[in-house]
C-alpha positions in Angstrom: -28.9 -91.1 -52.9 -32.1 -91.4 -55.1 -34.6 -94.2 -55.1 -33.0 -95.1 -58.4 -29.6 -94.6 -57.4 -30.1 -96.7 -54.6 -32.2 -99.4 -56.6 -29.4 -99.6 -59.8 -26.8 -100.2 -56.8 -28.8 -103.4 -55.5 -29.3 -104.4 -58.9 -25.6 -104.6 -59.6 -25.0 -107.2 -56.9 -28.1 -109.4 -57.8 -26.6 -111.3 -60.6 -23.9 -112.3 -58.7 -25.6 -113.5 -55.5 -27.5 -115.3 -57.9 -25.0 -116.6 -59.6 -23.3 -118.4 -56.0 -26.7 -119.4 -55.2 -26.8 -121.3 -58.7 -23.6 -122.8 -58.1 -24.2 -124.1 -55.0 -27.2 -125.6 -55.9 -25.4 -127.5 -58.9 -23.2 -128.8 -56.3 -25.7 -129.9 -54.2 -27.4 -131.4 -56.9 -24.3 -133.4 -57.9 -23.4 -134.8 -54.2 -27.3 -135.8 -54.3 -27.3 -137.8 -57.6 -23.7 -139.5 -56.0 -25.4 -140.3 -52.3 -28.6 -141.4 -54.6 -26.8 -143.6 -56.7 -24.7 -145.2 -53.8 -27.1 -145.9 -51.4 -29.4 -147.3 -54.1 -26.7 -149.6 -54.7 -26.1 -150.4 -51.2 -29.5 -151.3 -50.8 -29.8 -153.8 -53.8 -26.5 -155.5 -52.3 -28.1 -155.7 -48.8 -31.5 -157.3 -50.2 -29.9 -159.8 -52.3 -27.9 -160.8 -49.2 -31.4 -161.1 -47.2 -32.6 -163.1 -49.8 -29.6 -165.5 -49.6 -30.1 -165.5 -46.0 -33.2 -166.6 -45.5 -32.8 -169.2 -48.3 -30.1 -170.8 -46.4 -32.3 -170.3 -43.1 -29.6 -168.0 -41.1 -32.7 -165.8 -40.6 -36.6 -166.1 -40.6 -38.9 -164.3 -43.3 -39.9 -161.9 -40.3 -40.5 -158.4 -41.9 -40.5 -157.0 -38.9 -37.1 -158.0 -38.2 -35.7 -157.2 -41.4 -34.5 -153.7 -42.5 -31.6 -151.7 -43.9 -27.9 -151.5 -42.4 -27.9 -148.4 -40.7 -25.1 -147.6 -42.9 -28.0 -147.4 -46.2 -30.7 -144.7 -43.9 -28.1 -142.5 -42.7 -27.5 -142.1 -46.6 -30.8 -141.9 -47.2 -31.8 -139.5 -44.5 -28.2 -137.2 -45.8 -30.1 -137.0 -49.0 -33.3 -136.0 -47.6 -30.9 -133.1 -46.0 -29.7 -132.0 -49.1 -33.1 -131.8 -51.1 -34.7 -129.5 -48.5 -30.8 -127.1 -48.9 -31.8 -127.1 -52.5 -35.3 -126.3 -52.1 -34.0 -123.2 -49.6 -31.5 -122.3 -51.8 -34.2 -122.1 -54.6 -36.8 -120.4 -52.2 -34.2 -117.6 -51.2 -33.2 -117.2 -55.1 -36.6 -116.3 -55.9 -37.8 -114.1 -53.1 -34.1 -111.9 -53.8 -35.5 -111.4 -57.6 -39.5 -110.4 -55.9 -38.0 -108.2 -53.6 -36.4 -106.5 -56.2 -39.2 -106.3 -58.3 -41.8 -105.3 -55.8 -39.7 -102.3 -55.1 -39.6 -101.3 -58.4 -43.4 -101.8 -58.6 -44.0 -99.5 -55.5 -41.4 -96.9 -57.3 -43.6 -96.6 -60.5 -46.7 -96.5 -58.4 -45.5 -93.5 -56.7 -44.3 -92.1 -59.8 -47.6 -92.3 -61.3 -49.4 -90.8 -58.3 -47.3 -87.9 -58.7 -47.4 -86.9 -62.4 -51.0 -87.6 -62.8 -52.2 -84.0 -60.8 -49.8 -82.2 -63.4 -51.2 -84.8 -66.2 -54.8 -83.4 -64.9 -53.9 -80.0 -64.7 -52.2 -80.1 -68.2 -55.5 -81.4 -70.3 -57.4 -78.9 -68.3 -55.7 -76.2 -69.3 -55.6 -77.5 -72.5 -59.4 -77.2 -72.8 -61.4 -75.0 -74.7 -62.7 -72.3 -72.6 -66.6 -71.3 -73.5 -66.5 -67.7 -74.6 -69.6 -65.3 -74.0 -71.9 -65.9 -76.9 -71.8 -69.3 -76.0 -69.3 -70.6 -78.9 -66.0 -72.2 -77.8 -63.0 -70.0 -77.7 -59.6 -71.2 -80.0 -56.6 -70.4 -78.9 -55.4 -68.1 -82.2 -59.3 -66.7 -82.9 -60.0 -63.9 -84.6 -55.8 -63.0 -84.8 -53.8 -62.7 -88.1 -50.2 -63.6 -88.9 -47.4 -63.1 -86.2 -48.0 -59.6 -86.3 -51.5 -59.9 -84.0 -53.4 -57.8 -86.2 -57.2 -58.6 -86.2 -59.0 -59.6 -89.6 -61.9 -58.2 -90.9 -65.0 -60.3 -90.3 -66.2 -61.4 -93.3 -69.8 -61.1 -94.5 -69.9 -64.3 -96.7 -71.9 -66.8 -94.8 -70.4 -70.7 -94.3 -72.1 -73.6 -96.3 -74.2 -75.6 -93.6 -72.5 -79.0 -93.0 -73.8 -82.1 -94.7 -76.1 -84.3 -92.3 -74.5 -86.8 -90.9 -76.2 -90.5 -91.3 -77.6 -91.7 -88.5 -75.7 -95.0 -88.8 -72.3 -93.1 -88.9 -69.9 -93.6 -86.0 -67.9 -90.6 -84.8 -64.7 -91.8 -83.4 -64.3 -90.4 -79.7 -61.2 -87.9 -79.3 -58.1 -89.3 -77.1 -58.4 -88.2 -73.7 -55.5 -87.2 -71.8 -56.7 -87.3 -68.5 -56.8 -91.1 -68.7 -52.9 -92.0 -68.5 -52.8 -94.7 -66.8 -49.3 -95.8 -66.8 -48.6 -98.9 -68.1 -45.6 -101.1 -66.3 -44.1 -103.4 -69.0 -43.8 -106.7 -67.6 -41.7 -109.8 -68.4 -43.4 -112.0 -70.0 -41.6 -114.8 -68.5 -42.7 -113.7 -65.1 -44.9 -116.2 -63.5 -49.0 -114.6 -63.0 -51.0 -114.9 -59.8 -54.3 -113.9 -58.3 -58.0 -113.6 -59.8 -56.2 -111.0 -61.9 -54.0 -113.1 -63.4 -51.1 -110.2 -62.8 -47.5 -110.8 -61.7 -46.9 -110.6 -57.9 -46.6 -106.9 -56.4 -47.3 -105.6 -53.0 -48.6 -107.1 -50.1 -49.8 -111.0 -51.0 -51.4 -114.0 -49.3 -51.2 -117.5 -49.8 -54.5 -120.2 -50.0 -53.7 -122.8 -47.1 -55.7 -125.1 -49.5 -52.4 -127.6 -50.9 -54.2 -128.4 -54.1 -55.4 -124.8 -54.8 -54.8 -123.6 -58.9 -53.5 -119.9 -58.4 -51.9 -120.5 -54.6 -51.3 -116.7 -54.1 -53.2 -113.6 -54.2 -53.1 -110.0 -54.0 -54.5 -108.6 -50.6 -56.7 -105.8 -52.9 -58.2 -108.9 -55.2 -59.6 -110.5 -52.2 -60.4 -107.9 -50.1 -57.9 -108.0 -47.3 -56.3 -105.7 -45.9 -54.2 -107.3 -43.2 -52.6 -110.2 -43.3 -55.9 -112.8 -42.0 -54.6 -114.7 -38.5 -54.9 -118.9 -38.8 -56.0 -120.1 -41.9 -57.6 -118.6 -45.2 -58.6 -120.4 -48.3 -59.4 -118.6 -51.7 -62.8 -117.6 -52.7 -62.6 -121.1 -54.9 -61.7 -123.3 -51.9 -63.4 -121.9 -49.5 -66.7 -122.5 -51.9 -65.7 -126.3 -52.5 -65.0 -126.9 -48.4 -68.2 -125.1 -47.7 -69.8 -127.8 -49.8 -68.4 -131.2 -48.6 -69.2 -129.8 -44.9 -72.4 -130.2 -46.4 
């Protein structure tokens, strides 16, 4: 099976996994909102009853001695619980789509590699070779119609060629050799990195919580393993240089 074989195959699935992840996360979401909503009123009732408490003197002002039912934090502590299941749910979601994208991006990278010796080749041979009185060579010079005959050279000398201005701009002729292959990318696809490019390949993340971009490509910042402990962006690493000052 080919790489696209194999690839299309993946990509069939992907929609539906997706599609389970999505719809346990609207459940989730729902039982949170309910638990939310509950133990938010749980928690009003329970103060209000403190407050009538201590008004009628059954129990001292002592913050230190007043606090929920036990009842109102294990709700609290469920929905805590079932935020972090969304936010793994989410976080699973999105690296299945990267995956799937990063292989494509290695694919086309490969592919690119390989047509651009036979992209090389191709303009070379497409060249004008010099011929031996110094004048370039065309491909049909000096031949007639189909039939290959030679003409006669004529004696009638060509015009010379008007000057050209010296403030005229000759456009330069497309060059072949230069395909770079461009990927088409979604422009919904969220942009990382100094390059300001979708995520591909090998990636690390700034261990600075407040830093802009976050992630960034291994190539961009000159990595080439992933760095052991803690690494902060060319940025943060600039502004806790200075307030170790």
């Amino acid at each position: 099976m080919s790489f696209l074989e194999e690839f299309h195959a993946n990509l069939e699935s992907l929609p539906n996994i997706l599609q389970r992840h999505y719809a346990v996360l609207r459940n989730l979401d729902k039982s949170l909102q309910d638990i939310q909503r509950q133990n938010e009123q749980r928690c009003e009732q329970e103060i209000e009853d403190i407050k009538r408490e201590i008004k009628s003197g059954n129990i001292t002002p002592d913050s230190s001695l007043i606090r929920f039912s036990d009842e109102a934090l294990d709700e609290q502590k469920h929905s805590i619980g079932i935020a972090d299941e969304k936010v793994m749910l989410a976080v699973r979601a999105y690296d299945l789509v990267d995956t799937h994208i990063q292989q494509l991006d290695q694919y086309l990278k490969k592919i690119g590699a390989e047509l651009r010796p036979a992209s090389d080749a191709v303009a070379a041979s497409a060249m004008p070779a010099p011929s031996l009185d110094g004048t370039a060579k065309s491909g049909r010079s000096g031949e007639g119609g189909r039939g290959g005959r030679k003409k006669k050279q004529a004696t009638v000398t060509a015009p010379e060629a008007a000057p050209v201005p010296a403030t005229a701009t000759v456009p330069a002729p497309a060059n072949p050799t230069g395909m770079d292959l461009d990927i088409p990318v979604d422009p919904n696809e969220p942009t990382y990195c100094l390059c300001n490019q979708v995520s591909y390949g090998d990636m690390v993340a700034c261990d600075n919580p407040n830093c802009k971009i976050e992630w960034f490509h291994f190539g961009c910042v000159g990595l080439k393993d992933q760095p052991e402990g803690k690494w902060y962006c060319p940025d943060c690493a600039v502004v806790r240089n200075r307030r170790k000052r």
